[in-house]
N, C-alpha and C positions, 0 to 999 in steps of 0.2 A: 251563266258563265260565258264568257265573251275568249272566242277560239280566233284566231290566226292562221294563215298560209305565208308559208315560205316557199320560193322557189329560186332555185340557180338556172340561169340560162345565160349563155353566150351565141355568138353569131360570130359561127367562123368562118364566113367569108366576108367578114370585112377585111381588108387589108392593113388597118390599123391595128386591129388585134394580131392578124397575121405575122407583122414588123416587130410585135412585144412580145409574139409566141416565140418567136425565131432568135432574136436577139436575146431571151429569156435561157433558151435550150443551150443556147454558143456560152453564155454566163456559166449555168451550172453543169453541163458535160453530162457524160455518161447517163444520156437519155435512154430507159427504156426504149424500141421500137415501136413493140404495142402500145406504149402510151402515147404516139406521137401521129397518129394517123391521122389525113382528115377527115376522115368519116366518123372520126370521135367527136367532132367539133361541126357538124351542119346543122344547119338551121334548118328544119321544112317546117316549119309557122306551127310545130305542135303546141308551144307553149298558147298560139292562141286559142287553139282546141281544148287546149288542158283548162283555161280561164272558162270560155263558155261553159265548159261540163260543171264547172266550179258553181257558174251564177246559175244555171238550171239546176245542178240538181245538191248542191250546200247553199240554199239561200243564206243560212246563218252566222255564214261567214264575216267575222268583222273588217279582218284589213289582210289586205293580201300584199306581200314584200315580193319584191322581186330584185337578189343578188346577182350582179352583174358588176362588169369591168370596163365602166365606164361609155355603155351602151345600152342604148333603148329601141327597141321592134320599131322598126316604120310605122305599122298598121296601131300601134297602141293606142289608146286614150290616154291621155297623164294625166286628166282633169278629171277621171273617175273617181269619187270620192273613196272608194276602198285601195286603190291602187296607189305603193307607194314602190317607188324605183330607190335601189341601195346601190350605193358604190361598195366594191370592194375596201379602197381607202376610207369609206365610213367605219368600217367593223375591224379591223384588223389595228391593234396598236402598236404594233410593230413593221412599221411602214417600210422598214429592209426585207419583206417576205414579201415586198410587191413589185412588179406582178406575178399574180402564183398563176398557174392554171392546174393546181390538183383541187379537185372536189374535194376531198380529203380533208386539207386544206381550209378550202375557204368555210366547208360543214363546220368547221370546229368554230368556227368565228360567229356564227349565225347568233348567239345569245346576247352577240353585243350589239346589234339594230334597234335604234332608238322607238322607244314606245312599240315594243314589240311584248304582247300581253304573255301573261306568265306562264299559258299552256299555246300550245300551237302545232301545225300540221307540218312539216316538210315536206314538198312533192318535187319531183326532178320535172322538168319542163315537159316530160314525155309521158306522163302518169296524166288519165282522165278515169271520171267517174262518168260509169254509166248507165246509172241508175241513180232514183234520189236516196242520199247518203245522213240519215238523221245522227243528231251529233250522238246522240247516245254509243251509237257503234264503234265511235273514235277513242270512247271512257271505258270500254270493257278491258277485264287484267287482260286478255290474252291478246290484245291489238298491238302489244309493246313489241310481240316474238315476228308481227306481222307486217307494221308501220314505224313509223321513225314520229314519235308523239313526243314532242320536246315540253320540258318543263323550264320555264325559264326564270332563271334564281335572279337573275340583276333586273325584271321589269319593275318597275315604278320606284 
């Protein structure tokens, strides 16, 4: 059985995000507070901590997504053969809902990433394993109350 990772990450201090966050909030009003901090939106390079922990200790892993808006980590490899970068505007068909910044949001959209296998993992960019993580532990009933195990009905 050939598994998947998903990940959502941004980088909020770019200032091009910054300019879509801002002009985004002025569009639809009545922003939450809490939801608008920037310490909701920084970047400390966990997402790269979160990949190493992935390739040390889920060798088994087939292809790792990484959602995003329009932005790729400095440090990344893009020529990694498992690594594949999503736009936002890849997954979302209803291109009037962009740009979002709810997780919420764009979670809901994740099943529509192309050649995205029919079972798969969702990790938030700040999630590592640590320890080795044999896939078995990802298929037990009780992982569903503990992890976000997507099954995905539109792959192939």
């Amino acid at each position: 059985m050939k598994i998947d990772i998903v990940y959502t990450w941004v980088d909020g201090s770019d200032p091009d995000w910054r300019n879509r966050k801002l002009k985004r909030a002025k569009e639809v009003g009545n922003i939450l507070p809490d939801s608008n901090f920037d310490f909701r939106f920084m970047d400390n390079d966990e997402l790269k901590y979160s990949l190493r922990s992935v390739e040390k200790f889920a060798p088994w892993v087939n292809n790792i997504f990484i959602v995003t808006d329009n932005q790729i980590p400095g440090w990344l490899d893009t020529s990694h053969p498992k690594i594949n970068i999503v736009d936002h505007s890849e997954i979302f068909s209803d291109k009037k809902k962009l740009p979002t910044f709810s997780a919420r949001g764009i979670e809901s959209q994740i099943h529509h990433i192309k050649n995205l296998q029919e079972h798969f993992i969702y990790f938030n960019d700040d999630m590592f394993l640590g320890n080795f993580a044999h896939l078995n532990i990802f298929l037990q009933k009780w992982i569903t109350k503990n992890f976000c195990f997507g099954n995905n009905t539109n792959s192939k």
